[in-house]
N, C-alpha and C positions, 0 to 999 in steps of 0.2 A: 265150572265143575258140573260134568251130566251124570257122574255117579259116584257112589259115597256106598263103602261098606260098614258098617259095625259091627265088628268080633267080640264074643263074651258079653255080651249083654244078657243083663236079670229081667227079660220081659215079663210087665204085669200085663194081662192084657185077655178080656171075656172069663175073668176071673180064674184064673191063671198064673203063675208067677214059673217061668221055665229059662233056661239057660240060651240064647240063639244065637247066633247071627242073622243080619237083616243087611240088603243088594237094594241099593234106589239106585234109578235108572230113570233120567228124565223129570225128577219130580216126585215119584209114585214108588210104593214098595212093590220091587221085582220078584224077590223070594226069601221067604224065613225059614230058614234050616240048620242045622247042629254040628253041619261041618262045612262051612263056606268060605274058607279064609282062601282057597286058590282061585275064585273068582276074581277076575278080571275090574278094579275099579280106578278112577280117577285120584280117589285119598282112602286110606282104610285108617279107621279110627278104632283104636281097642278100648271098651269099654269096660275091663274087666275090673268088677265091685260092685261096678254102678247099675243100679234101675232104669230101664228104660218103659219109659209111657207113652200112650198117646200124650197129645199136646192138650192142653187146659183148653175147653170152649166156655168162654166168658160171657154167658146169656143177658148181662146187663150191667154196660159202661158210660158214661158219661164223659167223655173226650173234647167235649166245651167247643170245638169248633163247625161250624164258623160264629163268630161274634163274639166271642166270652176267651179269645186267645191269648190272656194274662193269665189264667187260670193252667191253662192246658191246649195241647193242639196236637191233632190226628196224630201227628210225626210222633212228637212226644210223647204221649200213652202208650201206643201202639209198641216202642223203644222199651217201655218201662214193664209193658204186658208180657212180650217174650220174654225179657233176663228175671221172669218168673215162670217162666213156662208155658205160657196163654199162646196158644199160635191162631184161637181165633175170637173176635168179638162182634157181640150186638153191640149197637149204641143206640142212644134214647134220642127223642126227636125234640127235649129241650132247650137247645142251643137257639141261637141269637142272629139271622129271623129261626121262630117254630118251626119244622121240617113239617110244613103243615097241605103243602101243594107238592103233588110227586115233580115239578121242575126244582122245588128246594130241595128235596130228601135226593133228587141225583144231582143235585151239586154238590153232595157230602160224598156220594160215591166216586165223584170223579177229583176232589180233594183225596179219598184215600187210595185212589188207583194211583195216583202219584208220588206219595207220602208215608204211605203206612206200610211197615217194615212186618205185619201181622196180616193173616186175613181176617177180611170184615163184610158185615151187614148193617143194615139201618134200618129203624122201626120207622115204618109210616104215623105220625101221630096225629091223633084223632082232637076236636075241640068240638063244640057246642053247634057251630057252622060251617064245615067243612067234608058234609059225609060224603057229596058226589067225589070228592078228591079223592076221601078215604077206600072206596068203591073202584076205583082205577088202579088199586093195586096190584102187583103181579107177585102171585104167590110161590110161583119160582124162584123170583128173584130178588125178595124182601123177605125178613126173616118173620115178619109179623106186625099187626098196631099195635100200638100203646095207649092205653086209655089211664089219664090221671083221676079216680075217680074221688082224690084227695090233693090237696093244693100241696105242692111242694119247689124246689128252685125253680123257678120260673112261672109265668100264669098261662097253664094249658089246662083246668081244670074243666073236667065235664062232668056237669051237674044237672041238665035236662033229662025228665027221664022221658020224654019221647025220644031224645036223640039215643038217648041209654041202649033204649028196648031196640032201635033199627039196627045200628052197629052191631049188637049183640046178633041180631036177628039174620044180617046180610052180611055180615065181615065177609071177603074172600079167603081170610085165610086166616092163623091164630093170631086169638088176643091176649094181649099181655097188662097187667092191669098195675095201679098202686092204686091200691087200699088203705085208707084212711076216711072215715066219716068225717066229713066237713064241718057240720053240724057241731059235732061233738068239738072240734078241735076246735073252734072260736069260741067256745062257750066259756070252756075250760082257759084258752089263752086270757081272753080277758078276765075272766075271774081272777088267776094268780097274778096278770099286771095289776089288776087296782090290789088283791091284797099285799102283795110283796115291793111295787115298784121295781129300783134296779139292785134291791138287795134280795139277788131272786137266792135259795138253796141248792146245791149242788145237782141237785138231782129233777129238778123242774123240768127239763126235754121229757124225759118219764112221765113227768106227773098228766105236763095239757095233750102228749100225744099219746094217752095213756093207754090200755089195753081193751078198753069197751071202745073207743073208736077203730081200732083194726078190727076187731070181732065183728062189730057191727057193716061195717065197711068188706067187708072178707065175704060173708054169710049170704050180704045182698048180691051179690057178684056170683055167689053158687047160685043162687035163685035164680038170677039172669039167664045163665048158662043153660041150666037147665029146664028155664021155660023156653028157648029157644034152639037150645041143641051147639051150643059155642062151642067152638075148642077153645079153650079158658086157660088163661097159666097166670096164674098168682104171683109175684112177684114178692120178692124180701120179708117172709114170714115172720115174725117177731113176737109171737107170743103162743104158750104153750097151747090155748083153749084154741088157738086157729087152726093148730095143725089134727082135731079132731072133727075138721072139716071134710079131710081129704079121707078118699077110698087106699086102701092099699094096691101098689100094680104090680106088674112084671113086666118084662120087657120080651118080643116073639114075634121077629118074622120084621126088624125095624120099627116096632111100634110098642107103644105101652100102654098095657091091658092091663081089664079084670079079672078077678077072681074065674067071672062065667067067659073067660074071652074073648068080650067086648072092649072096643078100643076104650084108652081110659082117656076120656073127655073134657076133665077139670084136673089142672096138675098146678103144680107148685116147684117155689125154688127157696133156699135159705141160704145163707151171703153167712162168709165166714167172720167177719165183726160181729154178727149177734148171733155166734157160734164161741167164739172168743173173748167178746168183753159183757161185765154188767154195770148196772147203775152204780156199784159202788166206784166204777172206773172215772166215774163224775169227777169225785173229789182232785185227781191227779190230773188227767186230762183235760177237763172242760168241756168246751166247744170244738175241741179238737175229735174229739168223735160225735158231738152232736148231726145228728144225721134223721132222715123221716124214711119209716118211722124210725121211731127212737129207741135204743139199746134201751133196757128195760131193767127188772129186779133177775138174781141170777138163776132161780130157776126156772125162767124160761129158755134160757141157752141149754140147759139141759133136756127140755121134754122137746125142745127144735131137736138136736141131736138123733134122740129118741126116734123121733119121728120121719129122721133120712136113714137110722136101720131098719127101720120097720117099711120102708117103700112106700109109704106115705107123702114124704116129701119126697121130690124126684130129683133135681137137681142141684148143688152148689155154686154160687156166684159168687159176686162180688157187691156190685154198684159201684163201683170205683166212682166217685165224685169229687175232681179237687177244688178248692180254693187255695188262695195264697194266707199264707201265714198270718200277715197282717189281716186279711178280712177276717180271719179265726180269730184274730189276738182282740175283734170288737166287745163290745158290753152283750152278753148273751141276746138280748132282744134284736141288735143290728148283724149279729153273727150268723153265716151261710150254713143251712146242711148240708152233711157230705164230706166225708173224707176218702181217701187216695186209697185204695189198697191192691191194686191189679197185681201189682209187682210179689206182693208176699203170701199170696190166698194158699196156693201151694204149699208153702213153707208151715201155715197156720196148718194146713190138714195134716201133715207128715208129723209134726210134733205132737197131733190128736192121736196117731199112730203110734208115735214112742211113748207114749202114755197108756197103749193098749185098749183105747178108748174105739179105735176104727181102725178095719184091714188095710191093708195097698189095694186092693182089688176092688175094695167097696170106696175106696176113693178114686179111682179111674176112674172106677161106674156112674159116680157121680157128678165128676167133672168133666168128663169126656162122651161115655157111652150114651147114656141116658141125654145127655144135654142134646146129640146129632138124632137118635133117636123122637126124643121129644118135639124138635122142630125139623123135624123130616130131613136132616141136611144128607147134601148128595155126599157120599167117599169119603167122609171124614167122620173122627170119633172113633176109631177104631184101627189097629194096627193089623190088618189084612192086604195078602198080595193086591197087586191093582189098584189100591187105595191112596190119596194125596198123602205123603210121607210128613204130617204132623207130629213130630216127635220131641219127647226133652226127656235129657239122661240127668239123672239125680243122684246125689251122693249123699249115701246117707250117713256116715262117718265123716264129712265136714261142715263146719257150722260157719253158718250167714251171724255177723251181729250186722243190725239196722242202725246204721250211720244218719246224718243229712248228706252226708256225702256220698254215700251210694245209695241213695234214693234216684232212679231216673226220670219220675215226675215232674215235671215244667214245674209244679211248687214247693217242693224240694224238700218237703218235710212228710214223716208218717208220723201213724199212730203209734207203729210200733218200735219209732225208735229205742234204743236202750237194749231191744230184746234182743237175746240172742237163741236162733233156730238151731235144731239139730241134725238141719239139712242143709244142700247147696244145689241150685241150679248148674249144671256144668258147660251143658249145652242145649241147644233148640234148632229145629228144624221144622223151618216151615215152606210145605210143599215143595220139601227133598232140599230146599237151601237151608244151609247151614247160618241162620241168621245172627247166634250166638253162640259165642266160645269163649269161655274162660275171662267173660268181664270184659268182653272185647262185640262189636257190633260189624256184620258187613251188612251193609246195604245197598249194591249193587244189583238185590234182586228186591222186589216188592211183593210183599201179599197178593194174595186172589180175591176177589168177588165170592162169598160162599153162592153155593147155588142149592135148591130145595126140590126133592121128588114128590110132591104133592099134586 
């Protein structure tokens, strides 16, 4: 199929929300106009009811492959990211070897050139010894590094601060950070082991990755930035006093600015679990949303919020992280962080909406405009002629309840089973294929490589 109409569609889209139809041709949006239905196409599809978006860009997933493929694997995520609407993802460079040599980080590329039913990139990731690798990277063609500057799945933690200050100093291109002071987190860990044992309280993930180690860990990382001149992106916000870190931006001309319009330097992202759940969710869940950092007391899900309508925080993610059931079901202390959510992030934001809580428009922006924006991505994030046809039509008078059975994650279980959304994915379109329809998958066509105008 080389072209695909949509009649009646509710485009949100550069904050906007208008009636179109939309002509892809090839891949790419041919023309958006108000009376298109005698155009010429391959299938015409009426959308009439339903919202059509850009496609979800998912700035930070963990898709476990290569090495960790009990957990998850490129195919798999990728499957579970669209029939949410995600038609693109970063992934982290923790998997199993490091993606620590750019010959590893494009073995992950040529596993998703194959497999991933999504387009993708991959974060070059940075360790203690590794900076001429890091130094080779190509900032067209990678979406950024990754610096753990806090120990979490896996051991890539970088805690040198000569190596700190170079990185910072000579990246080629953006850095992406987790924050967590180290210091602080062992301190705190072993303190509650020897006081509690394995009769730990519900709410113990809170307590040892508590909120003076993000802060602290958050604050140093602006320091960096800014004695050095980084492009800086903060990763998975979790606590109210971090987000009074950040400048307020706007977005002008593909880039996000300040106030005086200067490019805005040091940006931030906030992941809809710790949008959505707080520590009291310990008590029900467990280790099923135990994740680093760690969902916290509930008024920090509200000043996070706060702080993505005030353009302070810039983007919406995820971290999609899975493990299988059974490592979840261990004694909290042998239990994985990281829970599964690529599939429902969508679903979380649109019910923040039927709550009156956040626009449609300011949810695009968040997940789509702003994120292509932010990491310079070439033709995508946006529903404009010419542009890769990333799209998902949403209904918003049908509701998703969250089964184990329609989980598409390789570990087959969410957080949010039980819930029931008052939206539904209908379809998705990535780069003009028609990837999903109606709970149904073709994969005859494969994702693209994103690429970067930097």
């Amino acid at each position: 199929m080389n072209s695909l109409l949509i009649l009646n569609a509710r485009l949100v889209n550069e904050g906007t929300i208008r009636e179109v139809d939309v002509l892809i041709q090839n891949g790419r949006i041919a023309c958006i106009g108000a009376d298109l239905q005698h155009q010429a196409a391959d299938r015409v599809l009426d959308a009439a009811g339903k919202y059509l978006l850009p496609g979800l860009i998912d700035d930070q997933v963990h898709f476990r492959e290569p090495g960790l493929t009990h957990k998850a694997t490129i195919a798999t995520e990728a499957r579970a990211a669209v029939a949410g609407g995600v038609t693109s993802f970063m992934e982290m460079p923790n998997t199993v070897p490091n993606a620590l040599t750019q010959a590893l980080l494009e073995d992950k590329y040529q596993i998703a050139a194959a497999t991933s039913l999504a387009n993708y990139s991959f974060f070059m990731g940075a360790s203690n010894d590794n900076y001429e690798e890091v130094m080779r990277t190509d900032p067209q063609r990678v979406c950024g590094i990754k610096i753990f500057m806090g120990s979490s799945t896996g051991n890539m933690l970088v805690d040198a601060p000569d190596v700190l200050a170079r990185l910072f100093a000579n990246a080629p291109c953006l850095v992406a950070t987790h924050c967590e002071d180290e210091a602080t987190v062992r301190q705190r860990l072993e303190y509650y082991r020897e006081k509690y044992g394995d009769q730990v309280p519900y709410d113990i993930h809170a307590l040892i990755r508590n909120e003076e180690a993000c802060v602290k860990s958050s604050t140093f990382a602006r320091e960096l930035a800014r004695r050095h001149d980084t492009r800086l992106h903060i990763l998975h916000i979790s606590t109210g006093e971090e987000t009074e870190l950040f400048e307020v931006g706007y977005r002008q001309g593909g880039q996000i600015r300040l106030a005086d319009g200067s490019p805005k330097r040091i940006t931030a992202e906030a992941c809809v679990h710790h949008l959505w759940f707080d520590a009291e969710d310990y008590r029900q869940l467990g280790n099923r949303i135990k994740c680093n950092p760690a969902i916290k007391a509930e008024h920090h899900k509200e000043k996070i919020l706060q702080a993505l309508l005030e353009d302070r925080i810039d983007v919406i993610a995820t971290d999609h992280a899975p493990h299988t059931a059974d490592e979840k079901a261990q004694p909290y202390w042998q239990a994985p962080s990281g829970l599964p959510l690529v599939q429902h992030s969508l679903n979380v934001m649109l019910e923040f909406h039927r709550q009156g809580r956040i626009s449609l428009e300011r949810i695009v922006d968040k997940t789509s405009h702003a994120v292509a924006d932010c990491f310079q991505i070439a033709e995508r994030g946006y529903v404009r002629e010419g542009y890769w046809a990333d799209l998902v039509l949403v209904d918003l008078d049908q509701a998703t309840l969250v089964t184990p059975e329609s989980v598409w994650s390789k570990c087959g279980w969410s957080p949010f089973e039980g819930t029931t959304f008052g939206s539904c994915v209908t379809h998705t379109l990535v780069s003009g294929h028609l990837a999903y329809e109606a709970g149904h998958f073709d994969e005859a066509v494969q994702g693209q490589r994103l690429a970067f105008s930097r």
